[in-house]
C-alpha positions as CSV (number, residue, x, y, z in Angstrom):
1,X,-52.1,-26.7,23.6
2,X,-50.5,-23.0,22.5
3,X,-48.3,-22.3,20.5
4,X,-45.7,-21.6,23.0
5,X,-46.0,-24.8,24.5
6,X,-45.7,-26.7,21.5
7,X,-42.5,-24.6,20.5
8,X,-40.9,-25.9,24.0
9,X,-42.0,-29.6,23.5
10,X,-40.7,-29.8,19.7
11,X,-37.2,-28.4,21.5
12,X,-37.0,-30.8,24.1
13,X,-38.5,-34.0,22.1
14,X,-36.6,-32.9,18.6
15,X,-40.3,-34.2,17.3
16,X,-41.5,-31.6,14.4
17,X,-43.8,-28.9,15.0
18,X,-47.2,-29.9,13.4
19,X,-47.8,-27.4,10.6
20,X,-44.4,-27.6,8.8
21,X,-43.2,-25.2,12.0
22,X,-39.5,-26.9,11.9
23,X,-39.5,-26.7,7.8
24,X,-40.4,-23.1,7.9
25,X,-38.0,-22.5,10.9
26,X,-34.9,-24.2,8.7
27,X,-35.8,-21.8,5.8
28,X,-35.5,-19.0,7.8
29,X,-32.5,-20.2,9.3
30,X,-31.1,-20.3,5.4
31,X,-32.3,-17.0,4.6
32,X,-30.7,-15.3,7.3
33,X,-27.3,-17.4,6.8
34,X,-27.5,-16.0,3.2
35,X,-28.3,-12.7,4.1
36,X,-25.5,-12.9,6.8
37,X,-23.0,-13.9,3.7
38,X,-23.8,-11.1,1.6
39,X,-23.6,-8.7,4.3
40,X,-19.7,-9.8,4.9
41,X,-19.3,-9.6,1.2
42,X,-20.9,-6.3,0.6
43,X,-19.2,-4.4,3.8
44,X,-15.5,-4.5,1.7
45,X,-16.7,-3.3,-1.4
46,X,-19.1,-0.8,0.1
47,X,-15.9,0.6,1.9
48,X,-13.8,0.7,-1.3
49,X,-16.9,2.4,-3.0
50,X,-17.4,5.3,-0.1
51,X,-13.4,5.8,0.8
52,X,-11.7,5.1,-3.0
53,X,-13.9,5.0,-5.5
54,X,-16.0,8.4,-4.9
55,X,-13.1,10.4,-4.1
56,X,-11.4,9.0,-7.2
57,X,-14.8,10.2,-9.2
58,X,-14.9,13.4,-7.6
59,X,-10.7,14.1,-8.4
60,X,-10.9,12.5,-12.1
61,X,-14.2,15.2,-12.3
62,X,-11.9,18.0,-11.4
63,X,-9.2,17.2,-13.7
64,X,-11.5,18.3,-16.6
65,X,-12.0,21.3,-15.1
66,X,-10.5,25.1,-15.5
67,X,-8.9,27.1,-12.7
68,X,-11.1,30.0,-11.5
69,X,-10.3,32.5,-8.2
70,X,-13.3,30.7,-6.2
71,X,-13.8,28.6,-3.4
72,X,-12.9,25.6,-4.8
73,X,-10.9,27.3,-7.2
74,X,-12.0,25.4,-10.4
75,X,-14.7,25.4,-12.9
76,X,-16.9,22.6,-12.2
77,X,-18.3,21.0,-15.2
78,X,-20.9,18.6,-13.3
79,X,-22.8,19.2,-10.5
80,X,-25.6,16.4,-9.0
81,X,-27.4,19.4,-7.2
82,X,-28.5,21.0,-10.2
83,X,-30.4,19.7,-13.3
84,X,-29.6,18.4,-16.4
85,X,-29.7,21.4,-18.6
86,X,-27.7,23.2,-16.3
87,X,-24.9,20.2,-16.5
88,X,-25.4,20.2,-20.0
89,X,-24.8,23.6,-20.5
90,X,-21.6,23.4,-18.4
91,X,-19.8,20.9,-21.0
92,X,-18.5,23.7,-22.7
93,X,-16.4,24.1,-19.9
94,X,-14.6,20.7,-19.9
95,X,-11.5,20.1,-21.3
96,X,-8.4,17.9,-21.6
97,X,-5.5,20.6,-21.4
98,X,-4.8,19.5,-17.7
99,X,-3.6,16.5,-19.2
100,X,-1.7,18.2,-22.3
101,X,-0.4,20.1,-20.1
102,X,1.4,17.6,-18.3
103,X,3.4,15.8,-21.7
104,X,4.6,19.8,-22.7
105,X,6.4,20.6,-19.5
106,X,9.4,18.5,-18.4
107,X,9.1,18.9,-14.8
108,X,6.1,16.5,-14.8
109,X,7.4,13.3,-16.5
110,X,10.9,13.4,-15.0
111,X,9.1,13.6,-11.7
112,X,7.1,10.4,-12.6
113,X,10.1,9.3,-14.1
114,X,12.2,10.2,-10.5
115,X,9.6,9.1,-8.6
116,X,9.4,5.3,-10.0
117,X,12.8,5.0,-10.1
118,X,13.3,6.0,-6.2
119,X,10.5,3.8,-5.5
120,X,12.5,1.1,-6.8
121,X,15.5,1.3,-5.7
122,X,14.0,1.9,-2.5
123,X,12.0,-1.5,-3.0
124,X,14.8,-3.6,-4.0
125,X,16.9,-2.2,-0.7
126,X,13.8,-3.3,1.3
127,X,13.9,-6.7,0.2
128,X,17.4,-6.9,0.6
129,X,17.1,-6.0,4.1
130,X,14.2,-7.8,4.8
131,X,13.8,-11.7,3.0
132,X,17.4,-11.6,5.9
133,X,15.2,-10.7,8.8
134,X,12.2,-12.6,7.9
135,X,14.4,-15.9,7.3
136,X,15.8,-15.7,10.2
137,X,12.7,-14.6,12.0
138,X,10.9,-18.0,10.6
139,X,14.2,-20.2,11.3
140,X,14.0,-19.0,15.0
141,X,12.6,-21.0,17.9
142,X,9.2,-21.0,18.3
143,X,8.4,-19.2,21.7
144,X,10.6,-16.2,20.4
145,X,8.5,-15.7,17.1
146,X,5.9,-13.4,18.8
147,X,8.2,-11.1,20.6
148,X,10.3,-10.4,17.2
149,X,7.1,-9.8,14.7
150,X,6.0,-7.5,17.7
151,X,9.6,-5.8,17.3
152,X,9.1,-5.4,13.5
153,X,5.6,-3.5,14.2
154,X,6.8,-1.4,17.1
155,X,7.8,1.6,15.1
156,X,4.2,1.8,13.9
157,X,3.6,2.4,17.9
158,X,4.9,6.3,17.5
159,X,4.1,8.4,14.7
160,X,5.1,8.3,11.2
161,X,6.3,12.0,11.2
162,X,8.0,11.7,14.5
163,X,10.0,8.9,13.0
164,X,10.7,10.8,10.2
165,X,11.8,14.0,11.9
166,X,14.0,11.6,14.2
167,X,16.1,10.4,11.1
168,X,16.5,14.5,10.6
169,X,18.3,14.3,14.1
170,X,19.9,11.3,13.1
171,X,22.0,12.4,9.6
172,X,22.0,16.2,10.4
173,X,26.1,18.1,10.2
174,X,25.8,17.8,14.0
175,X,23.8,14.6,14.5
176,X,24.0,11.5,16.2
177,X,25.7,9.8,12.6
178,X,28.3,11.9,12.4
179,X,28.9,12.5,16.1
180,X,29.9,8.9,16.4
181,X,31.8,8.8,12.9
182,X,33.7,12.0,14.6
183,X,34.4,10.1,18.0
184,X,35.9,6.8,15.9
185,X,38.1,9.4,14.2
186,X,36.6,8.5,10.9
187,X,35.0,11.4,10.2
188,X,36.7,14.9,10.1
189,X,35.1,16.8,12.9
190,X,35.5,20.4,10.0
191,X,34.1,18.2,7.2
192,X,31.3,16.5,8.8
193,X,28.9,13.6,6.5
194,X,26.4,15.3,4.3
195,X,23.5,13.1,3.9
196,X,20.6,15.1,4.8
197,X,18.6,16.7,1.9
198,X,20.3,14.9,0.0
199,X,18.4,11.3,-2.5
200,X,20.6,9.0,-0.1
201,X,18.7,10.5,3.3
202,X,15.1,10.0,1.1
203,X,16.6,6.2,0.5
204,X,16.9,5.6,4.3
205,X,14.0,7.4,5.1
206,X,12.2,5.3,2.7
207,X,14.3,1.7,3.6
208,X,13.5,2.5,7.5
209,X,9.6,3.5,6.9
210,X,8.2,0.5,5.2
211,X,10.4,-2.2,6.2
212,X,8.0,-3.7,8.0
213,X,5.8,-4.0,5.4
214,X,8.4,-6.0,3.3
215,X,9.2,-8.4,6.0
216,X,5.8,-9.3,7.7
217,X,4.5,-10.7,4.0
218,X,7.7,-12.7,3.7
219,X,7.8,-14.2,7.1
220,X,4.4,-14.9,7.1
221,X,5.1,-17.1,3.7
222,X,8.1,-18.7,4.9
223,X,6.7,-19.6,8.5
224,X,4.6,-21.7,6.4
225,X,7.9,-23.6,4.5
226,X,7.9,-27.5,4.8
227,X,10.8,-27.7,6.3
228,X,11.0,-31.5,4.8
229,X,11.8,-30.2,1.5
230,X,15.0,-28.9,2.9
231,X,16.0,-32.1,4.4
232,X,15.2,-34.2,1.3
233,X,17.2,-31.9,-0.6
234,X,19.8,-32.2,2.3
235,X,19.8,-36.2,1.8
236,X,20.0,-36.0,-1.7
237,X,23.4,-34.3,-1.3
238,X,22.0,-30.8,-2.6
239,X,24.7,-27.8,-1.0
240,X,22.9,-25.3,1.5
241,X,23.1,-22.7,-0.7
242,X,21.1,-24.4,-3.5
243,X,18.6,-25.5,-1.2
244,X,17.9,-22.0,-0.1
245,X,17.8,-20.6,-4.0
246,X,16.3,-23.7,-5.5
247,X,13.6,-24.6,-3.2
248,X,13.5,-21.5,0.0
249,X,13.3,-18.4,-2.9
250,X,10.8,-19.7,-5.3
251,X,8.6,-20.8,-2.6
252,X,9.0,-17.6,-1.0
253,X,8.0,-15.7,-4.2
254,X,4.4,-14.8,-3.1
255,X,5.8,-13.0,-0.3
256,X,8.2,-11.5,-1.9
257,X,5.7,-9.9,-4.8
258,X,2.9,-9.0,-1.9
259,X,6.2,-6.9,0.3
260,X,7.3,-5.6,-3.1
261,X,3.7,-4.3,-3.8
262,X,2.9,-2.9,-0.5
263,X,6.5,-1.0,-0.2
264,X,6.6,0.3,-4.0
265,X,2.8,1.8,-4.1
266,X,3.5,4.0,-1.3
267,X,6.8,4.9,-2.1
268,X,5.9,6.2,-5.4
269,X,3.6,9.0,-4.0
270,X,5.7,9.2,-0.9
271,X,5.4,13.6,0.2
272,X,6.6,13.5,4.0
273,X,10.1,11.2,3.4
274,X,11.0,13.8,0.1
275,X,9.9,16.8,2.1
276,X,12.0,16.4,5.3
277,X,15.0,14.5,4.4
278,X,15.4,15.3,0.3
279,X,17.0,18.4,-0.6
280,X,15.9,20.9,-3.8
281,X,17.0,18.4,-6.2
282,X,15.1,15.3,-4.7
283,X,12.5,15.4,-7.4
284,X,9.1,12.9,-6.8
285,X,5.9,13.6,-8.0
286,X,3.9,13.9,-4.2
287,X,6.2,16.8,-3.9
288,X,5.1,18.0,-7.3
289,X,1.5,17.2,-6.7
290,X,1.5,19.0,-3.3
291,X,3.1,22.4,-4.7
292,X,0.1,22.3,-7.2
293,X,-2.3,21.6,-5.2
294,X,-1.6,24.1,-2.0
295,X,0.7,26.3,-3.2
296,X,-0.5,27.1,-7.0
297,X,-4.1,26.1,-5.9
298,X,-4.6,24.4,-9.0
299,X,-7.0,22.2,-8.2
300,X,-7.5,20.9,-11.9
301,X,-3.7,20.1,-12.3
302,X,-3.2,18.4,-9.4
303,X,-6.0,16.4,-9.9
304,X,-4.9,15.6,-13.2
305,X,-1.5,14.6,-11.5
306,X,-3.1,12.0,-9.3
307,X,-5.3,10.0,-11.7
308,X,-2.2,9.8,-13.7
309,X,-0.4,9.1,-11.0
310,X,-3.1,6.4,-10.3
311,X,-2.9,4.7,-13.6
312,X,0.9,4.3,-13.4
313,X,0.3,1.9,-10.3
314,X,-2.7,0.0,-10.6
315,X,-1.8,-0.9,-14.5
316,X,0.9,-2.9,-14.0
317,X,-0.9,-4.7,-10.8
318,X,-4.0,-5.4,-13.2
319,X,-1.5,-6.8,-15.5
320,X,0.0,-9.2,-12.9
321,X,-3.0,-10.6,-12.0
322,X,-4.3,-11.3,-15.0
323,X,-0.9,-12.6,-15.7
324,X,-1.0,-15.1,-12.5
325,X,-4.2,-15.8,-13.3
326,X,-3.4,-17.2,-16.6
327,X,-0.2,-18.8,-14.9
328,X,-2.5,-20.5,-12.4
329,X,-5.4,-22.0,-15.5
330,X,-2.1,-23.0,-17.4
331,X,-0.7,-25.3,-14.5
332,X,-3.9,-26.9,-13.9
């Protein structure tokens, strides 16, 4: 009998293969589910290491650099295409004055400092708007849940500098805000509103851009609310109101901190938003970081900008998950 025919009779009988065939076959079988796990394991971090951390490498390389009138306009200081000696002898070329640089001149810090404090404000706003919309998106019937989370993504359907150059339209001297102010008779049609290029146009800009991404976290979390907690509270003669801070709010705390994340990272580094709808005096560090690094063409600088920049936001995230983490050992 071949081989192939006592393959087909060990399927069909479920008998074992003589020669350990089903043993050997099972081991295989293991291997290549273990392979197949560390394959969907490695993918993620092989993406972070190709599209975040080599870039990150190659910028925090540049910020110990010198300008020069090149092509790239720095100094490098490391290069893996040439040898050791040669990268040995161009250490003489690193330094650290990119960074000094930054803590001498004021328009740096108060940009940081501007920039985190938009971001903020613009954060809180966000939430204010949002834990509204996703409560009632969660309290709302079933069969209309899809078409309302499809409403909240719809903006991302157009572009995000169409969007941006529509709120332009929207709070110009002649636009479509103070056109209908004008027609209520609340607004003087001689002194119009003047909210473009101004912080408060950067704050809707801002509000309106990542709202989504403060509400989909925070319906997703209170979707999941037992609902029986509420009406325990309810029998136990606990007011509405306390129900929703006491029980609704805390449990809703991991959507609000995942929408607070994803809405104040961005906002921080936000260019486009600033650009369009800020004036001179709206002061944010991609701005800054964007005047460096295409219209100085200081390379070095603005790379020093960023990886400060960079450590400003993912300190504090380190710190709350360690922080959570301990949180989490504690309870149990």
């Amino acid at each position: 009998m071949s081989n192939d025919e006592a393959v087909r009779i060990s399927e069909l009988t479920g008998e074992p293969m003589p020669g350990g065939r089903d043993v050997d076959r099972s081991a295989r079988g293991r291997l290549g589910t273990r392979i197949g796990r560390w394959l969907v394991t490695a993918l993620p971090y092989a993406w972070l290491l190709a599209f975040f951390l080599l870039p990150f490498l190659i910028v925090f390389k540049i910020s110990f650099s010198t300008i020069d009138i090149a092509m790239p306009p720095y100094t490098p200081v490391f290069e893996l295409s040439e040898g050791l000696s040669a990268n040995l002898a161009k250490l003489r070329d690193f330094t650290i004055e990119n960074y000094t640089f930054l803590t001498q001149d004021a328009l740096y810090y108060l940009s940081y400092l501007s920039s985190i404090r938009i971001a903020l404000v613009s954060t809180l706003l966000t939430l204010l708007i949002g834990f509204p919309m996703a409560y009632g998106m969660a309290r709302s019937p079933r069969e209309w849940r899809p078409l309302l989370v499809m409403l909240v993504i719809l903006p991302f359907w157009t572009s995000f500098l169409i969007r941006v150059y529509a709120w332009m339209g929207i709070l110009s001297r002649e636009g479509l805000l103070n056109q209908f102010l004008i027609f209520l008779g609340v607004v003087d049609p001689a002194n119009p509103l003047v909210i473009l290029s101004t912080t408060t146009a950067v704050y809707i800009g801002i509000v309106y851009s990542y709202l989504p991404f403060m509400v989909l976290p925070l319906y997703a979390t209170l979707e999941k609310l037992d609902e029986s907690l509420l009406e325990a509270a309810a029998d136990l003669g606990c007011p509405p109101w306390k129900a929703f801070w006491q029980i609704t709010v805390p449990l809703a705390v991991p959507g609000i901190v995942a929408g607070s994340f994803l809405v104040f990272i961005p906002a921080v580094g936000e260019f486009v938003i600033p650009d369009l709808l800020g004036g001179s005096d709206t002061l944010m560090i991609g701005r800054t970081l964007w005047a460096e690094f295409f219209t100085n063409r200081d390379w070095p600088l603005s790379s020093a900008i960023a990886v400060i920049l960079l450590l400003i936001l993912v300190v504090p995230i380190v710190y709350f998950q360690n922080h959570q983490a301990r949180l989490q050992e504690s309870g149990k």
